[in-house]
VMD Tcl script that builds the backbone (N, CA, C; Angstrom):
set m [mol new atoms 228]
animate dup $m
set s [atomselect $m all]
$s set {name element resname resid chain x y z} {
  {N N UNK 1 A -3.174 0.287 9.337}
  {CA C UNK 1 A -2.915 1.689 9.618}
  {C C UNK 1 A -2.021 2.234 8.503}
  {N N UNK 2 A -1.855 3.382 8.214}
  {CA C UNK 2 A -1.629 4.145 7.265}
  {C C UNK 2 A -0.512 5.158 7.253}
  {N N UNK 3 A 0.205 5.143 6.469}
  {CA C UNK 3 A 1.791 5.590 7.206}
  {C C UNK 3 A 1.147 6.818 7.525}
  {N N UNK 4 A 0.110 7.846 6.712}
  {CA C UNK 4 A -0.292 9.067 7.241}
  {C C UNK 4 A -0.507 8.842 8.708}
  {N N UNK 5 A -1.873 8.007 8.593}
  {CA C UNK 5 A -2.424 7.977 10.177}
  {C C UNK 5 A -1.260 7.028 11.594}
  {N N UNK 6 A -0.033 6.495 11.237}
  {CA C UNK 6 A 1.358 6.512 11.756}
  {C C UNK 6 A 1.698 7.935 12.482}
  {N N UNK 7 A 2.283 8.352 10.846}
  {CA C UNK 7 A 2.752 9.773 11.018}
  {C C UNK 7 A 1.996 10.910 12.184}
  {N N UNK 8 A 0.512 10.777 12.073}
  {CA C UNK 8 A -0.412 11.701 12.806}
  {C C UNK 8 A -0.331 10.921 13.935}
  {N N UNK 9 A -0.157 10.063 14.155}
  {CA C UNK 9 A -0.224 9.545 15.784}
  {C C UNK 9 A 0.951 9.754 16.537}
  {N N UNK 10 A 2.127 9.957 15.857}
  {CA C UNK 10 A 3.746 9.989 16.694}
  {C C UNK 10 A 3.423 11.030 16.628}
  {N N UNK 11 A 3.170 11.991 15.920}
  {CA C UNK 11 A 3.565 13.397 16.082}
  {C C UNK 11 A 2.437 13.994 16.821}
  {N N UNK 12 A 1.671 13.600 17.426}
  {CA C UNK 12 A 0.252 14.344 18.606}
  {C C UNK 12 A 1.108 15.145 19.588}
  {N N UNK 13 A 0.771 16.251 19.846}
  {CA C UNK 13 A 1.402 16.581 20.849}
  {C C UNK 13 A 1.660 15.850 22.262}
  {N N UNK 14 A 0.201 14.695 22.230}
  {CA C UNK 14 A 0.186 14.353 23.569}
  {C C UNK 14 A 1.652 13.122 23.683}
  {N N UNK 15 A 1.576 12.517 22.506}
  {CA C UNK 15 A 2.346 11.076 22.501}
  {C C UNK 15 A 4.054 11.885 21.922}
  {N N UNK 16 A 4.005 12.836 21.686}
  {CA C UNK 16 A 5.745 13.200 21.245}
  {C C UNK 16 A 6.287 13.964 22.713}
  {N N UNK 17 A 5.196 14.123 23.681}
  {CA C UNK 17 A 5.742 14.424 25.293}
  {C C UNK 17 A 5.989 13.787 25.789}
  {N N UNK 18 A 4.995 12.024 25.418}
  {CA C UNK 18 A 5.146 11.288 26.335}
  {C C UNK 18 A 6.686 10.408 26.127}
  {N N UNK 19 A 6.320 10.457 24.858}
  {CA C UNK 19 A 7.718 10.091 23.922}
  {C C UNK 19 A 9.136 10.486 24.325}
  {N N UNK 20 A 9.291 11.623 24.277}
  {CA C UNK 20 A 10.406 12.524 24.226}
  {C C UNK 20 A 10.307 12.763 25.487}
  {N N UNK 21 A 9.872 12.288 26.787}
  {CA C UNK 21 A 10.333 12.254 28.315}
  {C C UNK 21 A 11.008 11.170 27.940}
  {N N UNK 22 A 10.464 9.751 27.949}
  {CA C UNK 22 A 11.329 8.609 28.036}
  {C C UNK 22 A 12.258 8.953 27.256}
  {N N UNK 23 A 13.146 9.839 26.124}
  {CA C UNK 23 A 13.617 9.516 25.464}
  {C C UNK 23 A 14.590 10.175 26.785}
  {N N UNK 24 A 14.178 11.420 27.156}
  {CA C UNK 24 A 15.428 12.042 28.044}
  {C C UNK 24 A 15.540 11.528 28.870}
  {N N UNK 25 A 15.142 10.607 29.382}
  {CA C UNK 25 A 15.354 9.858 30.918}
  {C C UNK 25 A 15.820 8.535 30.775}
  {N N UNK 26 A 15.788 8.188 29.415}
  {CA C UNK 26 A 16.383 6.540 29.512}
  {C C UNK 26 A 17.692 7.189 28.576}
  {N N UNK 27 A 17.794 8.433 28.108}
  {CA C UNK 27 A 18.820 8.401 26.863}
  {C C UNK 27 A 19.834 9.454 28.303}
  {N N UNK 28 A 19.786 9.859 29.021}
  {CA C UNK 28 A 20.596 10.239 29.969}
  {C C UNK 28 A 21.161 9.178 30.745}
  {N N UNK 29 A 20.277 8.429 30.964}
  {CA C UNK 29 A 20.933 7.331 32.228}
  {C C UNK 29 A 21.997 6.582 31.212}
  {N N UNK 30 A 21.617 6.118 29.931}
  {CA C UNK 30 A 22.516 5.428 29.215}
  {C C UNK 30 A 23.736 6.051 29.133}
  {N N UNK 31 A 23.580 7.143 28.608}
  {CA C UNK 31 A 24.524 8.002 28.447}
  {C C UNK 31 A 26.073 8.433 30.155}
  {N N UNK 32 A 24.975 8.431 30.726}
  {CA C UNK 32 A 25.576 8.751 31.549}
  {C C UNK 32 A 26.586 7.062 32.199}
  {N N UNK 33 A 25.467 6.567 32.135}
  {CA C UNK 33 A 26.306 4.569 32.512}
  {C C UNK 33 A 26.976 4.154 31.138}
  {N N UNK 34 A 26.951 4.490 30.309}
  {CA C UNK 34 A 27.932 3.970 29.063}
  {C C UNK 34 A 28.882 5.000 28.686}
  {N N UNK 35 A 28.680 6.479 28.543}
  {CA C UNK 35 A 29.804 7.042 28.288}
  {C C UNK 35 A 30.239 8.450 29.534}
  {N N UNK 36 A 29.436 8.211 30.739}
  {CA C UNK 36 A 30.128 9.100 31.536}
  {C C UNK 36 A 31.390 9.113 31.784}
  {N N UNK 37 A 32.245 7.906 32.164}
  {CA C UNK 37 A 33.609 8.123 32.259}
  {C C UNK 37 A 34.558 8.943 31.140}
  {N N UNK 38 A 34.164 8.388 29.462}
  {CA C UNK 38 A 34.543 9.607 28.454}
  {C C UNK 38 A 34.700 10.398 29.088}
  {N N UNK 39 A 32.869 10.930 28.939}
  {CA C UNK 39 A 33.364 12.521 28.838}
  {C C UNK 39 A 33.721 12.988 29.921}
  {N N UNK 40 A 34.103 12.752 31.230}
  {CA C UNK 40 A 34.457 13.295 32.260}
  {C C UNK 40 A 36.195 13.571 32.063}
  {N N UNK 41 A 36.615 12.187 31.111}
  {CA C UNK 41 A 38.047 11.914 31.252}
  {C C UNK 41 A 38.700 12.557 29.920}
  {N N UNK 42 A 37.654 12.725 28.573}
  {CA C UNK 42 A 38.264 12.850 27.270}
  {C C UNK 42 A 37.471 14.140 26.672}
  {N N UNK 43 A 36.465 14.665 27.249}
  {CA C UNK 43 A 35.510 15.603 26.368}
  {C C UNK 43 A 34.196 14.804 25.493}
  {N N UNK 44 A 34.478 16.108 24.814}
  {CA C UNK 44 A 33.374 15.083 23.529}
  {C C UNK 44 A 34.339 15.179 22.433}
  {N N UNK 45 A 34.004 13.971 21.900}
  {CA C UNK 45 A 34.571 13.887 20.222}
  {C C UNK 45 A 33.505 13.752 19.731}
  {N N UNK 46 A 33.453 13.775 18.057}
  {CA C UNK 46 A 32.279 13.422 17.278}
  {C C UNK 46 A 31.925 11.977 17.288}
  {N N UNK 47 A 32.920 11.049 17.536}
  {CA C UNK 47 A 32.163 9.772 18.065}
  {C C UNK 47 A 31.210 9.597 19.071}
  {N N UNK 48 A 31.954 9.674 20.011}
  {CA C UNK 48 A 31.203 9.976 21.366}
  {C C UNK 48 A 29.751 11.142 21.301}
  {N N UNK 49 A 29.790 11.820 20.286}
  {CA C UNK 49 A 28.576 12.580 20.466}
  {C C UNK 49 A 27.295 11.588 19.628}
  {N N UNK 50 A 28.144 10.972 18.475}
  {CA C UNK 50 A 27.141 10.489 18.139}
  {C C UNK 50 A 26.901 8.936 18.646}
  {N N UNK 51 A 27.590 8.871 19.515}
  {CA C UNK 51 A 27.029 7.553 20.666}
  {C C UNK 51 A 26.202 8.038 21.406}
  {N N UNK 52 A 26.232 9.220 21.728}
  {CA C UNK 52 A 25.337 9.663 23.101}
  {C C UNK 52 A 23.865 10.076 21.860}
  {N N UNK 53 A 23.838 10.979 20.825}
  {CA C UNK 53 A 22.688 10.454 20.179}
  {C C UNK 53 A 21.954 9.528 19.513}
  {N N UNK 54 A 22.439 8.423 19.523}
  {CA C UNK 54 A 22.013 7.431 19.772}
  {C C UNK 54 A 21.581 6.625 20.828}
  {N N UNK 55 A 21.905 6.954 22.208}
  {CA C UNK 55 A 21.095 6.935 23.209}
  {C C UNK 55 A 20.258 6.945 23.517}
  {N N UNK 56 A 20.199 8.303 22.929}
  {CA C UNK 56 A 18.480 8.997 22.782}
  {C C UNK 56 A 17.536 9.092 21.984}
  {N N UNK 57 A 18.117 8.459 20.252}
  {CA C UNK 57 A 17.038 8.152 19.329}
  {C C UNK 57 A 16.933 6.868 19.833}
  {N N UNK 58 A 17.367 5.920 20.216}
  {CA C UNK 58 A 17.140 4.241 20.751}
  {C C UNK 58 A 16.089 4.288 21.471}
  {N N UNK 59 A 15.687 4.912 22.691}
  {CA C UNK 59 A 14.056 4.936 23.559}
  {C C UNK 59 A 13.379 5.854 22.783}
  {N N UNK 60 A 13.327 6.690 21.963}
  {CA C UNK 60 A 12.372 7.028 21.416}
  {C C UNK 60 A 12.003 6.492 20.174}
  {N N UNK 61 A 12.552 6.022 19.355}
  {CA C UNK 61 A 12.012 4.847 17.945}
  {C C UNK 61 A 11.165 3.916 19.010}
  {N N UNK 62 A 11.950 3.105 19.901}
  {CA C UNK 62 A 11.211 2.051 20.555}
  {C C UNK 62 A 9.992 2.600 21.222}
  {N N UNK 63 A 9.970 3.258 21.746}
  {CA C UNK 63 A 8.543 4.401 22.442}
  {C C UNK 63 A 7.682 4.330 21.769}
  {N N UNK 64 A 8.236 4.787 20.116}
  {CA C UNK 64 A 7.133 5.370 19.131}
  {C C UNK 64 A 6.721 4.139 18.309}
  {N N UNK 65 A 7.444 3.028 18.756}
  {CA C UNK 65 A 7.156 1.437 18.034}
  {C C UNK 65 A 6.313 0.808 18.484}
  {N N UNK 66 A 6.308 0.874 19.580}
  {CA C UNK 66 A 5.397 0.402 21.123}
  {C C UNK 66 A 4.015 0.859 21.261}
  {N N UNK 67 A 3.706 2.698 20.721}
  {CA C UNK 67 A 2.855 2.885 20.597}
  {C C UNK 67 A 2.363 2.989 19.419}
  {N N UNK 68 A 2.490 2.909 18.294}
  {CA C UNK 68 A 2.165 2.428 16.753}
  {C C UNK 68 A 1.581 1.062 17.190}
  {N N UNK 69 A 2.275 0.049 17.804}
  {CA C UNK 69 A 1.711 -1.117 17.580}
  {C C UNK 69 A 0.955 -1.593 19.210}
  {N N UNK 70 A 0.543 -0.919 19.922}
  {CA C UNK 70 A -0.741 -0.384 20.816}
  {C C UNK 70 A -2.007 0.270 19.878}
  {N N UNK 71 A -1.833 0.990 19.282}
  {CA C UNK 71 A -2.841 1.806 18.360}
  {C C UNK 71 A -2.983 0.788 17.255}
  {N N UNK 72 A -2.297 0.097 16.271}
  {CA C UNK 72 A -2.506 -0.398 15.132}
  {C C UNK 72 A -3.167 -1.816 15.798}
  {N N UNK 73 A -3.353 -2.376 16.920}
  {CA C UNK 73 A -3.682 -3.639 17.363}
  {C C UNK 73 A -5.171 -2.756 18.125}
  {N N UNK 74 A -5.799 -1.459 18.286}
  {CA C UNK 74 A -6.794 -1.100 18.792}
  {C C UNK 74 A -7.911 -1.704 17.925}
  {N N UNK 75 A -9.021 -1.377 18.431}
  {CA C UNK 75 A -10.111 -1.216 17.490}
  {C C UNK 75 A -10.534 0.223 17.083}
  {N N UNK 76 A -11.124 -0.107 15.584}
  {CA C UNK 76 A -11.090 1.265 15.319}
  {C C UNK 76 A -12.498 1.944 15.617}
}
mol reanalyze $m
mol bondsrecalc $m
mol representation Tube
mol addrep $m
């Protein structure tokens, strides 16, 4: 597979919905079980923000890894 035909497969509308749900639903729960006490107790700092986006790029790389290598193991 072909970083183009990569590129055209993450970005389908159908697979960057399916994508970007899991990303908000596993990158909230993390967020919320790893740094809810923070921010309830401290705010946000720029650490903490960029812990919590990382939350949420973490299930979606893996999402979009998962289905790259579902599609690249298909037949064509």
């Amino acid at each position: 597979m072909t970083t183009s035909a990569r590129l055209k497969t993450v970005m389908s509308p159908t697979h960057l919905r399916r994508t970007g749900t899991i990303s908000l639903v596993v990158g909230t729960w993390l967020t919320a079980f790893n740094q809810g006490d923070a921010l309830l107790s401290s705010g946000l700092s720029s650490m903490l923000g960029l812990k919590i986006f990382l939350n949420y790029l973490t299930p979606f790389v893996v999402a979009n890894l998962g289905l790259l290598s579902h599609h690249s193991g298909s037949p064509q």
